[in-house]
C-alpha positions as CSV (number, residue, x, y, z in Angstrom):
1,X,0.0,0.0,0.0
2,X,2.8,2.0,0.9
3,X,4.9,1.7,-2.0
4,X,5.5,4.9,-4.3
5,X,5.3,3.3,-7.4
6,X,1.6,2.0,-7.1
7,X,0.7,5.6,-5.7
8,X,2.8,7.1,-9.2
9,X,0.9,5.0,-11.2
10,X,-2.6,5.4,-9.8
11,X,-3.2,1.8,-9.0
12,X,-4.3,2.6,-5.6
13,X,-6.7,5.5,-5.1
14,X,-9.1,6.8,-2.8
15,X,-12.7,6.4,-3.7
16,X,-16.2,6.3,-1.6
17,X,-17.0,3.3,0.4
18,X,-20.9,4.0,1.3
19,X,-20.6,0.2,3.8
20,X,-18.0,2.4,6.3
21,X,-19.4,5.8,5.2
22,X,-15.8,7.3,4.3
23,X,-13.0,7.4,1.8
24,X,-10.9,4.0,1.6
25,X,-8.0,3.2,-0.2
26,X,-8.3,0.7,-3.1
27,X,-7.5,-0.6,-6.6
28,X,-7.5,1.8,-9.4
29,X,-8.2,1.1,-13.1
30,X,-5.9,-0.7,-15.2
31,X,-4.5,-0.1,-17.5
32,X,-4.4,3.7,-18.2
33,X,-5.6,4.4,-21.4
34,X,-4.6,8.2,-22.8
35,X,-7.9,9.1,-24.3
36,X,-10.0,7.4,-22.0
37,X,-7.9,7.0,-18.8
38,X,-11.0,6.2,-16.8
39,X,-11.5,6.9,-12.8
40,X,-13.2,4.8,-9.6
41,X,-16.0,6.7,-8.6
42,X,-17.2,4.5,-5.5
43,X,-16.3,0.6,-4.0
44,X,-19.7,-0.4,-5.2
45,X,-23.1,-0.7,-3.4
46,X,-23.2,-1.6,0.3
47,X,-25.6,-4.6,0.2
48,X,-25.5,-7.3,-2.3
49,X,-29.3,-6.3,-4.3
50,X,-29.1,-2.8,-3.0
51,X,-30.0,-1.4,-6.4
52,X,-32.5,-4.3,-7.1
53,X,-35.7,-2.5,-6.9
54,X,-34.1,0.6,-9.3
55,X,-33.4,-2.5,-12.2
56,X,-36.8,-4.3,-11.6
57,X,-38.7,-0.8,-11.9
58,X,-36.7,1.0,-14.1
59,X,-35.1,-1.3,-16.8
60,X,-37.6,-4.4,-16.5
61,X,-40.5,-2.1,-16.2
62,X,-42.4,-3.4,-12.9
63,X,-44.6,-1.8,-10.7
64,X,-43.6,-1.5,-6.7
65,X,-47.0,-4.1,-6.3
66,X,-45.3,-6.4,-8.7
67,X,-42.0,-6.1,-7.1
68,X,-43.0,-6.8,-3.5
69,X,-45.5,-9.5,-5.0
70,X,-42.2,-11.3,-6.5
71,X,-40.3,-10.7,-3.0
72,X,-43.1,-11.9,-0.6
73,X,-42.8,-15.1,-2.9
74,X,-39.4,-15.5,-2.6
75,X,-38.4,-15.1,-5.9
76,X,-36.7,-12.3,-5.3
């Protein structure tokens, strides 16, 4: 973690850890690419299925009835 060229190269960078609620220091994106050289935004969500609801809604097109029907079944 502590080595310079890692830090040089960007392959460890801060980024947003919304689990711990603070900055953390982790892998960055590789490789480096001039025109599009790319950037970590965030570690990712803090739950696995966090975002579940926003996919089944928004890009499958269900309704919040249809959605909890699926959960109370235990589909989802």
């Amino acid at each position: 973690m502590e080595n310079p060229q890692f830090r040089a190269r960007n392959m460890l960078v801060p980024h947003r850890d919304e689990a711990v609620d603070r900055d953390i220091l982790g892998p960055g994106v590789m490789p480096v690419l001039d025109g599009t050289p790319g950037s970590v935004r965030w570690a990712g969500p803090p739950r696995p299925g966090s975002h579940n609801v926003d996919v089944y809604t928004g890009l499958l097109g269900l309704s919040g009835h249809q959605v909890a029907a699926l959960s109370d079944a235990g589909v989802i």
